[in-house]
N, C-alpha and C positions, 0 to 999 in steps of 0.2 A: 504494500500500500504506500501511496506517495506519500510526502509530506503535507501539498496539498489536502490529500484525501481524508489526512489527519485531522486538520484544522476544523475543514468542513465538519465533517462526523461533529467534532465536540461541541462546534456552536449550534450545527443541527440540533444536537442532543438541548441546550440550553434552551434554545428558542421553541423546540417541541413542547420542552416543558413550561415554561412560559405559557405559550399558548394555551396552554389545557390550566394552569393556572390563575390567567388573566382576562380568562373568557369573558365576566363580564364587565371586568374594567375595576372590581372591585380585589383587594388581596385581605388576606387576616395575618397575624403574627406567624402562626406554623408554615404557614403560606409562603410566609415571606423569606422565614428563616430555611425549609427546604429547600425553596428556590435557590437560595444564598451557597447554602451549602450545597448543591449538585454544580451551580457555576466554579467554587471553591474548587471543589474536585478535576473540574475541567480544567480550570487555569494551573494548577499544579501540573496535571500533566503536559499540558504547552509549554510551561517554562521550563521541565526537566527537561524536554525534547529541542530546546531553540536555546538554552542557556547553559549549554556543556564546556567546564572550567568554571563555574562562580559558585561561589559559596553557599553554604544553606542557608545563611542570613539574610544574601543577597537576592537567591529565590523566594524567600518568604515575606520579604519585602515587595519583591512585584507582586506575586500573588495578593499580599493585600491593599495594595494599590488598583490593581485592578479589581478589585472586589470593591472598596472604595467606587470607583468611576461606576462599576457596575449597578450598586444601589442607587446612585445618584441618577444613572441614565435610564434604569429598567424600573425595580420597584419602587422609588420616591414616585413618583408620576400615579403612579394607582394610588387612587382611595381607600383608606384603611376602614373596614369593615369595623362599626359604631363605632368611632371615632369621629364627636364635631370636628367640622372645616376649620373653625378656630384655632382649635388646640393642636391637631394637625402635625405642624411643622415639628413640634417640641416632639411630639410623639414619633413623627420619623426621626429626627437628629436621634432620640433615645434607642430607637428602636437600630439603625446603622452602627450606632456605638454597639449596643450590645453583640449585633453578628459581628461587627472585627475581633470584640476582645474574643468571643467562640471561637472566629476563625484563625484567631494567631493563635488559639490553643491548639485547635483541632487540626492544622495545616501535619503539624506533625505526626497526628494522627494516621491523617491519609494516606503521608508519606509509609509510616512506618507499614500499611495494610499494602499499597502498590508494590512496597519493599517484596512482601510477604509472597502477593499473589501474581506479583509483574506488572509492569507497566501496561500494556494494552492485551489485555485476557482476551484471549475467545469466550462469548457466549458458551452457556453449557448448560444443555436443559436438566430443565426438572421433574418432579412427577405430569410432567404433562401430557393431554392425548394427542397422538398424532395419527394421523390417517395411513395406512399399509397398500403400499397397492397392488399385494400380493391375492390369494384365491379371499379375504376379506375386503374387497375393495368397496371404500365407503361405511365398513363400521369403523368406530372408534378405539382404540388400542391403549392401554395406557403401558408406558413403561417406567418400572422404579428405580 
């Protein structure tokens, strides 16, 4: 897979999820903090892959830079779900603090799970049903 192909995928993956959690223009806290953290996860791994030679300081510094920019361009913008338009802004400023200080925790976290399971894993399914399209063609099959 290219480099290209890389980027693509991880923003695809970002803005998929977006979508399905922006649908109607509205976000809540878990909302916002999931979102936060699956772009986290993305930008770690862009920075290990484009920032080969720099330090772990130095990576975890982008990464929450761009998580910084990220709130501000993507979740600030949605209406926080009961929360007056008033109070609003306090409520996002708090709400952004609170995902960096998570995410300067958890960055190491991730690192330490990618460490564990690889950088870019293949998919591996689960108990789930797949179709056979052997002499059962069209029933359901489960494998465990």
């Amino acid at each position: 897979m290219s480099t290209y192909d890389d980027l693509k995928n991880y923003f695809e993956e970002i803005s998929s999820h977006y979508n399905e959690v922006a649908a109607d223009g509205k976000i809540d806290f878990s909302d916002a903090v999931f979102l936060a953290g699956k772009a986290a996860a993305s930008f770690v791994q862009v920075v290990e892959r484009f920032t080969s030679g720099s330090d772990g300081a130095s990576k975890k510094a982008i990464v929450l830079e761009a998580l910084d920019h990220f709130y501000d361009d993507v979740i600030k913008p949605l209406d926080i779900k009961a929360i007056p338009n008033i109070i609003e802004p306090v409520v996002d400023s708090a709400v952004k603090q609170i995902i960096l200080t998570f995410a300067s925790a958890g960055i190491d976290t991730i690192i330490a799970i990618f460490n564990k399971t690889g950088w870019n894993p293949s998919p591996t399914p689960g108990p789930q049903a797949y179709s056979d399209a052997g002499p059962y063609l069209g029933q359901e099959i489960l494998y465990f």
